[in-house]
N, C-alpha and C positions, 0 to 999 in steps of 0.2 A: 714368636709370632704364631697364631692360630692358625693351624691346617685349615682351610676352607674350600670348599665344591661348590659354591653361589654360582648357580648358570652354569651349571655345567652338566652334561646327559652321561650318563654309567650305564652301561650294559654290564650284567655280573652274569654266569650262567652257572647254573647248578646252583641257582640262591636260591630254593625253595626248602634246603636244610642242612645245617652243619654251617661250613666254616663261607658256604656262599651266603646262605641267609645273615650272616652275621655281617659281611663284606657288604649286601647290599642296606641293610639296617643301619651301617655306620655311613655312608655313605652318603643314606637320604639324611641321617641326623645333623652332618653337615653343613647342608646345603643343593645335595644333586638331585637331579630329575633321574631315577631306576627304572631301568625295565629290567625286572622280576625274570630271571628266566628257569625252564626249570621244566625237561620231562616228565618228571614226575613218578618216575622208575621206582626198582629196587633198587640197593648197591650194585647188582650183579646186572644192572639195565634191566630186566624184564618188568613189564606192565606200564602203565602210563594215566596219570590225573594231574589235573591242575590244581586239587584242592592246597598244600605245599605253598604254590608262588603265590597262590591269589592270598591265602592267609597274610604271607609276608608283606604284600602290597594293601592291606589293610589297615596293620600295622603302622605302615608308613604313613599311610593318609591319616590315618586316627592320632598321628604327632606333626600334624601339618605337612607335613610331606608329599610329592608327586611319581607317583611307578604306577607303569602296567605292569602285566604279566604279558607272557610268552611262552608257551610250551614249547617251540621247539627243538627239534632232535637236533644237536649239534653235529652230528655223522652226515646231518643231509643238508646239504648248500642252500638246497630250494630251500628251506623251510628258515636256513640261518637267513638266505636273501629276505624273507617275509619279514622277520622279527624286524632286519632293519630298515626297511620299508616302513611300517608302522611305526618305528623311531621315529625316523626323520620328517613322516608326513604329520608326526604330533608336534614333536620339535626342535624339528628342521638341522639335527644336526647330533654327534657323536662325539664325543672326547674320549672319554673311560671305557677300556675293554678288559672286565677280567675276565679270563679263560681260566675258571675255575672245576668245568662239568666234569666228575669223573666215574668210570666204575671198577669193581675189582673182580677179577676171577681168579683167585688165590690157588695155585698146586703147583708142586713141584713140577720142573718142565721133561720129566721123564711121563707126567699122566697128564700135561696139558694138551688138551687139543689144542687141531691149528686153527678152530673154528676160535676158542677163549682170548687164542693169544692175537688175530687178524680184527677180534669187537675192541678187545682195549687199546688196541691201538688207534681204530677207526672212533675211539670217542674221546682219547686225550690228545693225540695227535690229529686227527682229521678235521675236530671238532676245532681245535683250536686253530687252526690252519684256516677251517672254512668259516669262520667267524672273523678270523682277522683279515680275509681277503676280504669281506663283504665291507668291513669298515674301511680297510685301507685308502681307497681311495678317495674316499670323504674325508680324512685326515689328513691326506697330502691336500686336497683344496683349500682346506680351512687353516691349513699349517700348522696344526695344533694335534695332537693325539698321545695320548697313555695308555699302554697296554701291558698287563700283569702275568704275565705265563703263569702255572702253576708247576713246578717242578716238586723233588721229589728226593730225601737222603737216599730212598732204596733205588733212583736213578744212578745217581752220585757214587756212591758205596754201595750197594748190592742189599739186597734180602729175599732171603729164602724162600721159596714158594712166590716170589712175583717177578718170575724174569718179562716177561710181558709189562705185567706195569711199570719196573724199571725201565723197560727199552724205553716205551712212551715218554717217559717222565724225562729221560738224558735227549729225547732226541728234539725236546722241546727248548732244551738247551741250545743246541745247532740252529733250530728257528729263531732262536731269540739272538744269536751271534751275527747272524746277518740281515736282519731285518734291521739291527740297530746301525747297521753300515746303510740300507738304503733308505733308508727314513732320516735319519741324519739332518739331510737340505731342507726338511721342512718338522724338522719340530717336532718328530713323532718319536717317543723313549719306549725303548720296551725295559724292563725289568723282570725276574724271575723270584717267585716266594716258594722256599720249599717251609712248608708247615710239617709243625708237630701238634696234633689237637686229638682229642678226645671224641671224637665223631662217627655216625655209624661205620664208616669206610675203616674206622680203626676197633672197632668194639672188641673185635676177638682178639684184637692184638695185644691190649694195654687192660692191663688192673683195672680194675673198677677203683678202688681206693687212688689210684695215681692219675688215674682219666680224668678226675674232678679237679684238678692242677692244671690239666690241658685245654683250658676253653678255646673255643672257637676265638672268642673275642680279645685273646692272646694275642691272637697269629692276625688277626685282625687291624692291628694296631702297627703290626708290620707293614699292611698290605696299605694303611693310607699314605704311610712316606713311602711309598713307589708310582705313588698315578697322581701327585697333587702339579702346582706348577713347579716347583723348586725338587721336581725328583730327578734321583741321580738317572742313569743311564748305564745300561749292560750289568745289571747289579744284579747279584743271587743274596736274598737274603735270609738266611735261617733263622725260624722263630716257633717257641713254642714255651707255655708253662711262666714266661716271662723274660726268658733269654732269649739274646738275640746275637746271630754272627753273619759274618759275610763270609761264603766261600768262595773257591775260585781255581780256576785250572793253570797253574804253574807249568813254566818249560826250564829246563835246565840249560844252562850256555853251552852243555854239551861237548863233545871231540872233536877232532878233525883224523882224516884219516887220509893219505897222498893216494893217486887214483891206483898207484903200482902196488901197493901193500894193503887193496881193501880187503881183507878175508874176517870171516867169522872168530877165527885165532884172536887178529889182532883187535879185533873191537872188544872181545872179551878180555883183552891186558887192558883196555882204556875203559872199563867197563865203571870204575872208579872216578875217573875225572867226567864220564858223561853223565853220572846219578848225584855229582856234585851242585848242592843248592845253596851255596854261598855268593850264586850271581845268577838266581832263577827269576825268573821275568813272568807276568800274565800279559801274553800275544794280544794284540787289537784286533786282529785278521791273519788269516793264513797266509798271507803273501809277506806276513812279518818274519815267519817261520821260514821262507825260501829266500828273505834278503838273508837273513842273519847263517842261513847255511852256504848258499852262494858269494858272501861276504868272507868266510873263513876261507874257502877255493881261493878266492881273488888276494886274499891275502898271503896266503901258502904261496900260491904262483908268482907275488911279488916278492916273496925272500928269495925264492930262489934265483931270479934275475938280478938278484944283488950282488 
């Protein structure tokens, strides 16, 4: 069955180039009503035009299609409340949020200021924070909503010169873990896309010869099975170049230890049966993690009364 967005309103941010302009281009080709979002920065945030988003909302209209633009800075509420103001007063409502805006201040964290490492966070995490509040509660009315984080391998597994944009990236993970707990009652799925693509955010990273394998419109194709009606829910989905995987945070079943013999000593003998993944589970919530350790107490304490 055809993926389809008919009647349906996307906000993309950071679509005025790379792997948003793509997100929002697939989007309106669909079916959905865009709004274009898009500071219009460098990678590293500084400077600001709308030339960017208006182009891409050109586009879209020149293949029948419907998008504003939107310059808003996603660091600042007031301006993310504006854009969706201007949504809703076109058409009257929200479904699709991808929080896709990002920047990068690339160095190792021995020469990083706290100035680089407190903007990347205030633009992948704040940004996406203050975008999804501004929607949120229009999506619990309507009971309806999808929302796209953008997460990140160097969140995940680590890379060098981006401990900032890692943080960012992993802590959009923890957003996305419990917003799918409160949204839940009414309909509203978050999902997570860490992309691999070929885009200015990656230029200096990746070959020129190998980048031309990483389209945008790759990772793209990931991002429509996560915001359509039939998307999953708490899902991280890695894509790029044409593969595609799900990752995911594993717990182990772990030790148990009697409360008269907890020492360092002894966890380090059971150190083998707690790193044991022949009965490793992905948690729904953290309170799965306090039954299932509180559960081994209450069992312990019952052998012994036998």
């Amino acid at each position: 069955m055809k993926i389809s967005f008919a009647g349906k309103v996307a906000i993309v941010t950071g679509a005025g180039n790379g792997l948003g302009r793509s997100h929002a281009l697939a989007l309106a080709a669909r079916g959905a009503k865009v709004v274009v979002n898009d500071l219009g920065g460098a990678r590293d945030g500084n400077g600001m035009s709308s030339a960017a988003s208006q182009e891409v909302v050109r586009l879209i209209k020149d293949n029948g299609g419907e998008a504003i633009s939107h310059n808003a800075n996603v660091a600042n509420f007031e301006q993310v409340q504006d854009m969706v103001k201007q949504t809703m007063d076109k058409w009257g409502r929200v479904d699709i949020l991808i929080n896709n805006a990002g920047i990068l201040r690339d160095k190792s964290f021995s020469k990083m200021s706290l100035d680089d490492f407190k903007l990347v966070m205030d633009v992948h995490v704040m940004g996406s924070v203050n975008c999804t509040k501004a929607v949120w509660d229009i999506m619990r009315a309507q009971n309806y909503g999808r929302i796209v984080m953008t997460t990140s391998s160097s969140g995940m597994y680590g890379n060098f010169g981006q401990s900032n944009y890692g943080t960012a990236k992993m802590a959009l993970l923890g957003l996305m873990n419990t917003l799918v707990i409160e949204g839940a009652k009414n309909n509203i799925r978050i999902n997570a896309l860490a992309p691999t693509a070929g885009t200015r955010m990656t230029e200096d990273l990746i070959p020129a010869e190998i980048a031309t394998l990483l389209s945008p419109e790759s990772v793209t194709v990931g991002m429509l099975t996560l915001c359509d009606d039939d998307a999953p829910n708490r899902f991280i989905l890695s894509a790029g170049a044409g593969g595609f995987a799900s990752a995911n945070i594993y717990e182990t079943d772990g030790c148990f230890i009697p409360q008269a013999n907890q020492t360092p000593e002894k966890l380090r003998e059971k150190w083998q049966q707690l790193i044991a993944i022949d009965q490793h589970t992905v948690l729904q919530s953290g309170i799965q993690q306090s039954e299932k350790f509180v559960g081994k107490a209450m069992a312990y304490l019952k052998s012994q009364q036998q």
